[in-house]
C-alpha positions in Angstrom: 16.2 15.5 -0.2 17.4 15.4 3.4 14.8 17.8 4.6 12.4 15.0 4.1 12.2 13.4 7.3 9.2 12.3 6.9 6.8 9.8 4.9 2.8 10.3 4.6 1.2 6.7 3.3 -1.5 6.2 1.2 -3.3 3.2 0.9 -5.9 2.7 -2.2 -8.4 -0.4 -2.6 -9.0 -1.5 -5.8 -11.9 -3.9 -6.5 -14.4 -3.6 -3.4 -17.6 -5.5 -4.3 -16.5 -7.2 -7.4 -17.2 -11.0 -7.7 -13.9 -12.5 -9.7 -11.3 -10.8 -7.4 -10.3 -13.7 -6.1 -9.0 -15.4 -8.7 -5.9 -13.2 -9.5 -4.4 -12.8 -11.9 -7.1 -12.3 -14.1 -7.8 -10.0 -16.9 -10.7 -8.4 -14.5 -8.2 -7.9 -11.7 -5.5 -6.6 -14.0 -7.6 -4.1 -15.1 -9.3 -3.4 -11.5 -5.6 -2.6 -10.5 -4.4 -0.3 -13.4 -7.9 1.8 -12.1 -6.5 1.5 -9.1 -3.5 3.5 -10.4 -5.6 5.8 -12.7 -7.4 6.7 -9.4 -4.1 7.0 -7.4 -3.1 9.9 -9.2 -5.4 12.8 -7.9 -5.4 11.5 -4.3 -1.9 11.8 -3.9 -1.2 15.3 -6.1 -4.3 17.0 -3.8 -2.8 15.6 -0.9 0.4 16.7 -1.4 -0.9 20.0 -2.8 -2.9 20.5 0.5 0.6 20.3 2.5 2.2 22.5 0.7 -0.9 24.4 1.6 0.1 24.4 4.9 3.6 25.6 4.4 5.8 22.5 3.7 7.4 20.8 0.8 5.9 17.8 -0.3 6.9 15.4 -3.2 4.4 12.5 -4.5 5.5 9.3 -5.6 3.7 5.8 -6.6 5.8 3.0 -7.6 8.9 5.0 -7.9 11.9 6.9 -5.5 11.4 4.4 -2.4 9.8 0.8 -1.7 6.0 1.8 -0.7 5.3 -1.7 0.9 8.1 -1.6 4.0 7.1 2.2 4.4 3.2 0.9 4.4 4.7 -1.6 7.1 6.3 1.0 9.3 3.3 3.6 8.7 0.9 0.7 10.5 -1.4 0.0 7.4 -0.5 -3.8 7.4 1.9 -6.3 7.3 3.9 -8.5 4.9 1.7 -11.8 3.7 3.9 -14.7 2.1 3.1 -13.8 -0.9 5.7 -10.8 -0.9 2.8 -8.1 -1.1 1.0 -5.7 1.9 -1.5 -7.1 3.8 -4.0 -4.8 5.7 -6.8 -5.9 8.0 -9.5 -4.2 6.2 -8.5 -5.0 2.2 -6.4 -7.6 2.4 -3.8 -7.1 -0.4 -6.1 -5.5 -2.8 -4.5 -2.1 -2.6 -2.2 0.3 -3.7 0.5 2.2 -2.3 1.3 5.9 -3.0 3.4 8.1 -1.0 4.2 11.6 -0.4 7.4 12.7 1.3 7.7 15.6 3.1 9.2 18.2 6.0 5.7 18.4 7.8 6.9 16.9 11.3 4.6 14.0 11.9 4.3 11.7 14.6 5.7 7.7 13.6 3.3 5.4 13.6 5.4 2.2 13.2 4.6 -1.3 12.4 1.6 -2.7 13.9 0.9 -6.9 14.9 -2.3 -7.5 13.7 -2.3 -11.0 13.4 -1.7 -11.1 9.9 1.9 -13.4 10.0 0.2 -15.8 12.1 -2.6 -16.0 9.7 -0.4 -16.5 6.7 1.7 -19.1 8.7 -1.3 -21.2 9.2 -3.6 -20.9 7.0 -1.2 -22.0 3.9 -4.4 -21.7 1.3 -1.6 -20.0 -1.3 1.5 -22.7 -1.0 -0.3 -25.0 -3.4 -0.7 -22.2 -6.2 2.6 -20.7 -5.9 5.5 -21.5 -7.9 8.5 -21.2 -5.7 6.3 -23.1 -2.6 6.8 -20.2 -0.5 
């Protein structure tokens, strides 16, 4: 809806502490990531339950009605790695993205230089692996 100015990001980490992440994809980190989902879920409906709370409309959405990773971009939580997914400084790209979009009037963050392009550009670790040489 027009009224929906406005985009609240959620970012959720799948996989903290678990030796094996690293070697996606993996049976483990498939499954670590459809949790990941499975967890999504009630974050985002209370969340968008506690603005309506406050007066406003709110409408969740995971993987569907807009693309969450240039959103996650503009909201600040990251940047784009070569490997075509989010990258944030905290959890790298072991995270999901749910949003909730809304008329609460919120202050843009927008995107945020955090090194991570640079970092992709030279460390090059994924090149080798990946089909298309990206």
């Amino acid at each position: 809806p027009k009224e929906m100015k406005y985009v609240v990001v959620l970012l959720h980490e799948w996989g903290k502490d678990i030796a094996g992440t690293e070697y996606a994809p993996a049976l483990l980190t498939e499954g670590l990531s459809t949790l990941a989902y499975a967890r999504m879920a009630p974050t985002l409906w209370m969340t968008a339950e506690f603005i309506r709370g406050l007066g406003y409309n709110a409408i969740p959405a995971a993987n569907d009605t807009a693309l969450s990773i240039p959103l996650a971009v503009d909201a600040g939580l990251g940047q784009l790695g070569r490997h075509g997914l989010l990258i944030n400084p905290k959890v790298g790209s072991r995270c999901r993205i749910s949003k909730i979009f809304t008329d609460l009037p919120l202050e843009p963050v927008g995107a945020v230089d955090s090194g991570i392009t640079e970092f992709c550009n030279a460390c090059q670790k994924c090149v080798p692996k990946c089909g298309t040489k990206a």
